[in-house]
RODONU-592064 format. One record per atom (N, C-alpha, C): residue in one letter; chain; x, y, z; atom name. Coordinates in Angstrom, 3 decimals. Example, Ala and Ser with C-alpha at 12.3 -4.5 7.8 and 13.67 -1.06 7.14 Angstrom:
+-----+-------+----------+----------+----------+------+
: res : chain :       c1 :       c2 :       c3 : atom :
+-----+-------+----------+----------+----------+------+
:   A :     A :   13.190 :   -5.690 :    7.800 :    N :
:   A :     A :   12.300 :   -4.500 :    7.800 :   CA :
:   A :     A :   13.200 :   -3.300 :    7.800 :    C :
:   S :     A :   12.850 :   -2.250 :    7.080 :    N :
:   S :     A :   13.670 :   -1.060 :    7.140 :   CA :
:   S :     A :   12.900 :    0.030 :    7.870 :    C :
+-----+-------+----------+----------+----------+------+
END
This chain:
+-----+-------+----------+----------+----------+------+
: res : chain :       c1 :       c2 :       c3 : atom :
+-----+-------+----------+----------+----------+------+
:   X :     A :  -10.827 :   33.865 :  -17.750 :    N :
:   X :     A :   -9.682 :   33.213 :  -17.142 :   CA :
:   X :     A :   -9.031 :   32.321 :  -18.193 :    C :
:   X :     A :   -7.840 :   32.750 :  -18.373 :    N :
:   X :     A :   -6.915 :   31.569 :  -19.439 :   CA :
:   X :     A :   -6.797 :   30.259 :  -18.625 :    C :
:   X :     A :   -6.160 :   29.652 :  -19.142 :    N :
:   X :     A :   -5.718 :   28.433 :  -18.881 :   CA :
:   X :     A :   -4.258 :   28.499 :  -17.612 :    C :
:   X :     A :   -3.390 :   29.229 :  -17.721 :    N :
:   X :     A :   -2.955 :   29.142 :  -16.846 :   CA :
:   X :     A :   -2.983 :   30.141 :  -15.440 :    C :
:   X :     A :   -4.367 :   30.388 :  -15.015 :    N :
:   X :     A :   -4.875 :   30.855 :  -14.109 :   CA :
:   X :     A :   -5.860 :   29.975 :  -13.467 :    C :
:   X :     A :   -6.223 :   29.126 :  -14.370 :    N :
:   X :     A :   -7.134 :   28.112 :  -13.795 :   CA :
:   X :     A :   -6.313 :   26.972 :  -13.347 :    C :
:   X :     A :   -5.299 :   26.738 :  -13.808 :    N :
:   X :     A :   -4.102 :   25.566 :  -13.257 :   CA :
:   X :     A :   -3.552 :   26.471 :  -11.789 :    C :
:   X :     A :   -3.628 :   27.691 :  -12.089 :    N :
:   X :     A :   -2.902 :   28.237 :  -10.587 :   CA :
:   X :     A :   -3.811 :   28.383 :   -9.294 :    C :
:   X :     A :   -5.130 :   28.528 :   -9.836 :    N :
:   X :     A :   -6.070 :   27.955 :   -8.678 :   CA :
:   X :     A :   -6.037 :   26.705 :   -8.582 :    C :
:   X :     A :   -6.694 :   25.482 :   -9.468 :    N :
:   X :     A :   -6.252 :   24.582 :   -9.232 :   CA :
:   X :     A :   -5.021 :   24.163 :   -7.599 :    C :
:   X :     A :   -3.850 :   24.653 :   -8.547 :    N :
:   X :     A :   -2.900 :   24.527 :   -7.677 :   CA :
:   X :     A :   -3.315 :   24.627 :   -6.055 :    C :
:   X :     A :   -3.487 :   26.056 :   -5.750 :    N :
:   X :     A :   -4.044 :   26.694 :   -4.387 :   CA :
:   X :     A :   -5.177 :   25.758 :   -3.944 :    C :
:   X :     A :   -5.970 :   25.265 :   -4.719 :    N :
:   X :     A :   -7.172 :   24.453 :   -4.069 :   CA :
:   X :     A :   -6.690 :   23.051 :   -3.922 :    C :
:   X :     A :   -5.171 :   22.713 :   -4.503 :    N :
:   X :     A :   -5.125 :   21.355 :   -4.190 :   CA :
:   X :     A :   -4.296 :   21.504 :   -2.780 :    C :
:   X :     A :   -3.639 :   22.648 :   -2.894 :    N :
:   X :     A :   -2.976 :   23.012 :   -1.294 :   CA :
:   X :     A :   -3.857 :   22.622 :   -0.413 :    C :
:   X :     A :   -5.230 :   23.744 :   -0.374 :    N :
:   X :     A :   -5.975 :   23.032 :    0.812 :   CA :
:   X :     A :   -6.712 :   21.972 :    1.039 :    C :
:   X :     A :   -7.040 :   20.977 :   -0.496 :    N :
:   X :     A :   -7.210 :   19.758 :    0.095 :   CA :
:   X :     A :   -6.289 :   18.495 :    0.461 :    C :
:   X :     A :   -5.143 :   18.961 :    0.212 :    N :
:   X :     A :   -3.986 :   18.284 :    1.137 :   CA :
:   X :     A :   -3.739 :   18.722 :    2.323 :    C :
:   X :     A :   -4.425 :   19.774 :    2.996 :    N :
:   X :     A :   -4.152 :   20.316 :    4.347 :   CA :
:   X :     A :   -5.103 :   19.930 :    4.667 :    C :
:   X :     A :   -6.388 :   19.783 :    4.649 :    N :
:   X :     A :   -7.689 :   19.228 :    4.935 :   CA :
:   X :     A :   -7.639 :   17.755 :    5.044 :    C :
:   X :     A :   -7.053 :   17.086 :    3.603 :    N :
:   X :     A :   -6.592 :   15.532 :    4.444 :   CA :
:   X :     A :   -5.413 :   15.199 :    5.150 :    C :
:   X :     A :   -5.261 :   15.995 :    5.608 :    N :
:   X :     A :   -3.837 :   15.494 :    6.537 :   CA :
:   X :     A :   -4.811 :   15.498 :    8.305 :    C :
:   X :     A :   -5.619 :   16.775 :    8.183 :    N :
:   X :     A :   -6.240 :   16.938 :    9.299 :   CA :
:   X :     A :   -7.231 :   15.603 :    9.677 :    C :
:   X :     A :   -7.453 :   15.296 :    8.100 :    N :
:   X :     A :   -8.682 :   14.463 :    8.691 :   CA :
:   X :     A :   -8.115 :   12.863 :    9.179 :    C :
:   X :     A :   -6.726 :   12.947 :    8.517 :    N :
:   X :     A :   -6.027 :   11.532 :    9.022 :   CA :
:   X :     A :   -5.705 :   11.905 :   10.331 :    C :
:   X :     A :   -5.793 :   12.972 :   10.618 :    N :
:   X :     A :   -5.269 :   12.917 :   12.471 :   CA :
:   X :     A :   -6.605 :   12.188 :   13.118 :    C :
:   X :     A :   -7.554 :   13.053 :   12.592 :    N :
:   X :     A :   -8.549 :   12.902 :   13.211 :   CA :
:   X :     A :   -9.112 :   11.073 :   13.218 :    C :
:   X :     A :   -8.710 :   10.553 :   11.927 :    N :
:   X :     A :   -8.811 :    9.052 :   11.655 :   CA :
:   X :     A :   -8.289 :    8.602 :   12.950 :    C :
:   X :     A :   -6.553 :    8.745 :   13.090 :    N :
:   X :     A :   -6.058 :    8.279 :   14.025 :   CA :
:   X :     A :   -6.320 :    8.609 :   15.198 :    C :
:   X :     A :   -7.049 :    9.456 :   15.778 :    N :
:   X :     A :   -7.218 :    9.465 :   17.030 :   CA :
:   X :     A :   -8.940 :    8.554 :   17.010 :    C :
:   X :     A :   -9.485 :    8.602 :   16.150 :    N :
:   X :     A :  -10.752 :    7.975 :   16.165 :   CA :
:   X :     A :  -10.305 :    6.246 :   16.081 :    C :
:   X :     A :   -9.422 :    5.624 :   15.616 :    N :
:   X :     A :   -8.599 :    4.380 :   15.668 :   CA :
:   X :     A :   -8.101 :    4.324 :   16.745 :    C :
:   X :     A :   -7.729 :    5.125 :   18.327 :    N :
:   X :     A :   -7.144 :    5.168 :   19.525 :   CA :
:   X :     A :   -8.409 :    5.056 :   20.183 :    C :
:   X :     A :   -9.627 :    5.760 :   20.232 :    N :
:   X :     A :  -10.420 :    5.623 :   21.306 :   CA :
:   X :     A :  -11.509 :    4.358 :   20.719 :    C :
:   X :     A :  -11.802 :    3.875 :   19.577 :    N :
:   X :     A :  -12.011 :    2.976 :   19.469 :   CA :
:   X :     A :  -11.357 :    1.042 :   19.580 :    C :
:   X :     A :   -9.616 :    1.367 :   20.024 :    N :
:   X :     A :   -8.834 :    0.389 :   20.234 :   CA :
:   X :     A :   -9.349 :    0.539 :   21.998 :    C :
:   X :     A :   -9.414 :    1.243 :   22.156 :    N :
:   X :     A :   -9.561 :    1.657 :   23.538 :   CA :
:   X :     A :  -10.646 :    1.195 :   24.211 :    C :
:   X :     A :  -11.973 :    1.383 :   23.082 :    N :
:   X :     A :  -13.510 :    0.706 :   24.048 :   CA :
:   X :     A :  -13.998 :   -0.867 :   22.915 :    C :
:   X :     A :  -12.892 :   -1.464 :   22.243 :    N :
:   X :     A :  -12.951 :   -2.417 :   22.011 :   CA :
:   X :     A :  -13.771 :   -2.642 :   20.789 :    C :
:   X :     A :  -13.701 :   -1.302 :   20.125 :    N :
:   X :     A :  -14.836 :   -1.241 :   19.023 :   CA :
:   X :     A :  -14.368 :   -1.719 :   17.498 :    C :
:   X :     A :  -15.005 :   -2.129 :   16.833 :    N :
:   X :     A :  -13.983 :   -2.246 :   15.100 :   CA :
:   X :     A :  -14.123 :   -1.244 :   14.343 :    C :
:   X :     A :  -12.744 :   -1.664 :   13.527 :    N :
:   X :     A :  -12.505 :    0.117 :   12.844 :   CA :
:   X :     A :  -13.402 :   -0.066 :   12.092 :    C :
:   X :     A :  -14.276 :   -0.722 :   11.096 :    N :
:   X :     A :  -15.415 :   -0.457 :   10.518 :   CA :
:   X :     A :  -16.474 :   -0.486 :   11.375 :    C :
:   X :     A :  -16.965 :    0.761 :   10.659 :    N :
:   X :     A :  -19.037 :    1.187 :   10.885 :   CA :
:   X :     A :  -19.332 :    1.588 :    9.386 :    C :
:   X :     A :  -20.214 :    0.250 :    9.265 :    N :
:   X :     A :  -21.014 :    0.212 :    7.560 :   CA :
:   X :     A :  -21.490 :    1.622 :    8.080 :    C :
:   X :     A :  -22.347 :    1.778 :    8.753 :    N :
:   X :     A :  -23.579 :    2.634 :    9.117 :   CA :
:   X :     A :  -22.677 :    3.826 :    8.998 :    C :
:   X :     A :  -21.667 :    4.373 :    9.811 :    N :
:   X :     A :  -21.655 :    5.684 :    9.849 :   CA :
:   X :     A :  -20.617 :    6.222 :    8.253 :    C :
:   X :     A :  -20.294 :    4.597 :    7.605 :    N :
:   X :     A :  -19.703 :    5.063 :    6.120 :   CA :
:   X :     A :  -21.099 :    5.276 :    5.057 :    C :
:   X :     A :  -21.917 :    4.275 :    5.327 :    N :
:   X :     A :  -23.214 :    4.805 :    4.001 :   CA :
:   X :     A :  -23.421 :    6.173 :    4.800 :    C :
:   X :     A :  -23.930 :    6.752 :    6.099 :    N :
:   X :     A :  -24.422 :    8.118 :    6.163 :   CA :
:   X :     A :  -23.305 :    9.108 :    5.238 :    C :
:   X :     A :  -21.960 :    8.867 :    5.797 :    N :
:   X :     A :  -20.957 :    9.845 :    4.576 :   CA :
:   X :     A :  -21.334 :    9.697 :    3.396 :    C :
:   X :     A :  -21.466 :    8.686 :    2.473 :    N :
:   X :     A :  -21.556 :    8.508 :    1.138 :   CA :
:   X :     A :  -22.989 :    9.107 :    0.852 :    C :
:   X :     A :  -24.048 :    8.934 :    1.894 :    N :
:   X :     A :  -25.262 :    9.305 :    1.440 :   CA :
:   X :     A :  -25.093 :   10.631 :    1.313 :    C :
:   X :     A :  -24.434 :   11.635 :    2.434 :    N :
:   X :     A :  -24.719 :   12.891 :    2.715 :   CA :
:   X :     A :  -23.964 :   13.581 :    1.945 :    C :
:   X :     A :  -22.779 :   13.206 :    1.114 :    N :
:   X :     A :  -22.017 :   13.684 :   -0.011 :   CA :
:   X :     A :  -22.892 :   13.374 :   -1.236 :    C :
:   X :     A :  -23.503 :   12.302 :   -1.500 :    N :
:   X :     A :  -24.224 :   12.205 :   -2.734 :   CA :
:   X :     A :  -25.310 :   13.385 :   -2.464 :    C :
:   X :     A :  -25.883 :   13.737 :   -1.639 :    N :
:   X :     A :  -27.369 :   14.580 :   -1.774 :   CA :
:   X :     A :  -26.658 :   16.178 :   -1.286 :    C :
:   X :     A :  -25.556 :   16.094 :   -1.089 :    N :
:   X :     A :  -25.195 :   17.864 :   -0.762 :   CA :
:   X :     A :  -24.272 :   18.379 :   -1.970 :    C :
:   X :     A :  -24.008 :   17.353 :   -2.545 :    N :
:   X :     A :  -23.402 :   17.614 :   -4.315 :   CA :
:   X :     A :  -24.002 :   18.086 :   -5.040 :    C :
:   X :     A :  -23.471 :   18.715 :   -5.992 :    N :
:   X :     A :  -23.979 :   19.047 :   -7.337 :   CA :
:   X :     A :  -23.984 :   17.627 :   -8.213 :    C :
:   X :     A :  -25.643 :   17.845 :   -8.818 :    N :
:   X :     A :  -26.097 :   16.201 :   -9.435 :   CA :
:   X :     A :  -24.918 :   15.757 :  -10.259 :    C :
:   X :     A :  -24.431 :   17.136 :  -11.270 :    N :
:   X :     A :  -23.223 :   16.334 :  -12.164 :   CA :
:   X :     A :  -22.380 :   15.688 :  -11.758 :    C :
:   X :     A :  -21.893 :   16.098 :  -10.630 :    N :
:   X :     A :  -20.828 :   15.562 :   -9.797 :   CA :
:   X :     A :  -20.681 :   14.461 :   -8.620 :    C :
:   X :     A :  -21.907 :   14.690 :   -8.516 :    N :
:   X :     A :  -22.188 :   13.166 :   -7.158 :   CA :
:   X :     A :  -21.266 :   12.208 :   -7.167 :    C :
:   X :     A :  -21.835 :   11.476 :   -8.300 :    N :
:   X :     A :  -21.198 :   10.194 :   -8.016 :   CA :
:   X :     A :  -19.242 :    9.867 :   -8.348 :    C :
:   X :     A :  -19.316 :   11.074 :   -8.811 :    N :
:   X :     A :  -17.317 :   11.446 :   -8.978 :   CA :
:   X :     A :  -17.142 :   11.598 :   -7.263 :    C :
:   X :     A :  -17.579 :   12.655 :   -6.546 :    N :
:   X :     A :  -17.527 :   12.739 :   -5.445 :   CA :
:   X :     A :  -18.140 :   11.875 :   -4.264 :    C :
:   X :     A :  -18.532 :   11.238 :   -4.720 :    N :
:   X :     A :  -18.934 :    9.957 :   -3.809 :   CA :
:   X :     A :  -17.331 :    9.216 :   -3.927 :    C :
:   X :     A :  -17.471 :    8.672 :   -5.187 :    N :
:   X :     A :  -16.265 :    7.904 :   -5.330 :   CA :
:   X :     A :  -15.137 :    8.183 :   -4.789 :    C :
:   X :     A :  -14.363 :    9.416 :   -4.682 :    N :
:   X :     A :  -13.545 :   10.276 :   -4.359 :   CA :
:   X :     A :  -13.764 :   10.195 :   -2.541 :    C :
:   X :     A :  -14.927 :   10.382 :   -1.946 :    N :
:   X :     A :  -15.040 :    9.591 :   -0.501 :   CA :
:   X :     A :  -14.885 :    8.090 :   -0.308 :    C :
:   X :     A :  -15.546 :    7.396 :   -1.228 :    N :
:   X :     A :  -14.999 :    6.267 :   -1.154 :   CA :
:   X :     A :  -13.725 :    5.857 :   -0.773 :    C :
:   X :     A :  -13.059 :    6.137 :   -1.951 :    N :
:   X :     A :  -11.667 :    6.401 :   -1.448 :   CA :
:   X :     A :  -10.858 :    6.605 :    0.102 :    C :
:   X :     A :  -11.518 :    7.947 :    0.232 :    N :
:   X :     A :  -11.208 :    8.408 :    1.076 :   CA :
:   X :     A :  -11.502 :    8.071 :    2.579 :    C :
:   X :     A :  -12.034 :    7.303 :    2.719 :    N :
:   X :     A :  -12.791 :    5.988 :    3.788 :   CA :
:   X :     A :  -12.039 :    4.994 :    3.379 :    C :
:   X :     A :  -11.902 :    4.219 :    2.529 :    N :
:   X :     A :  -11.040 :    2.920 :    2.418 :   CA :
:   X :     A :   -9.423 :    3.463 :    3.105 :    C :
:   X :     A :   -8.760 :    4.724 :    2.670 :    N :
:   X :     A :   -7.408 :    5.223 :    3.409 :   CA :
:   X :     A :   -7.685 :    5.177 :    4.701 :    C :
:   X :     A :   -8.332 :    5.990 :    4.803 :    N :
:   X :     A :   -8.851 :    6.041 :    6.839 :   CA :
:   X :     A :   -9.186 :    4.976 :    7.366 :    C :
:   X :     A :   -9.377 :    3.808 :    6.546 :    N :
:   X :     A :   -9.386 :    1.971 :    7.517 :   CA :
:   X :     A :   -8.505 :    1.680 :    7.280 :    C :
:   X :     A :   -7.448 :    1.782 :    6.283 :    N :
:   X :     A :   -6.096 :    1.190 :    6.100 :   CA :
:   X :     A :   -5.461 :    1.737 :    7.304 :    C :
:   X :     A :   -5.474 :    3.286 :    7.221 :    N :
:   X :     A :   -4.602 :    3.742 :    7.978 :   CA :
:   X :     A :   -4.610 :    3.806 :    9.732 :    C :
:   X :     A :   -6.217 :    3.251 :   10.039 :    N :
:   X :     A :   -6.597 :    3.215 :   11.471 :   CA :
:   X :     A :   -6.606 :    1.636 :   11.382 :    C :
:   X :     A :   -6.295 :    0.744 :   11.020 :    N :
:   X :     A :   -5.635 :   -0.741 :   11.334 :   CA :
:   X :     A :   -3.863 :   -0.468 :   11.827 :    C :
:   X :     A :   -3.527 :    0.142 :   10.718 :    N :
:   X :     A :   -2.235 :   -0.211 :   10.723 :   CA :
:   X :     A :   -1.717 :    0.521 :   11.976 :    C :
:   X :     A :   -2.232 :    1.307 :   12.572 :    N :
:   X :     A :   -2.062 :    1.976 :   13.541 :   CA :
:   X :     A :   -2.216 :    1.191 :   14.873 :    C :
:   X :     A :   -3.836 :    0.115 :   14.189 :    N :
:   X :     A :   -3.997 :   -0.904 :   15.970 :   CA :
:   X :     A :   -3.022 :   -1.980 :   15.744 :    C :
:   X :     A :   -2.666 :   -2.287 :   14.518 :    N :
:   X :     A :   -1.252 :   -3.305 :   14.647 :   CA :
:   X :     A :    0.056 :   -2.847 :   14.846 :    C :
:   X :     A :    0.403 :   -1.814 :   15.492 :    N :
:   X :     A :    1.535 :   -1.721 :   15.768 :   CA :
:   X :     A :    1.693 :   -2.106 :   17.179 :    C :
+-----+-------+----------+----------+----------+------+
END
């Protein structure tokens, strides 16, 4: 594979992880509705270390902790974005 076949997958694989996080912000926001709902806070330490744990040990070792980080992330958006949702 040259180089610009690997940028064109690339490409295609960044398609579906922008379709994959769009899904999962729905899913944020409706998880920010039924928790405004039974009075709960948008943080759970607990059910963010199980994500971080279960991405670090289902990774490839080289990659763990890139992909941890990369959830990290991706948990800090999903509390931004399920606040801003109970403050409206």
């Amino acid at each position: 594979m040259d180089l610009a076949e690997v940028r064109a997958k690339i490409d295609e694989t960044d398609i579906k992880i922008r379709e994959l996080l769009v899904m999962r912000m729905e899913l944020s926001a409706a998880a920010a509705a039924v928790k405004a709902r039974s009075g709960k806070a948008t943080l759970d330490s607990s059910r963010e270390e199980a994500i971080l744990n279960k991405t670090r040990e289902s990774s490839p070792k080289d990659t763990a902790e890139y992909l941890v980080s990369i959830y990290r992330e991706i948990l800090r958006q999903s509390k931004a974005y399920q606040e801003a949702l109970r403050n409206r």
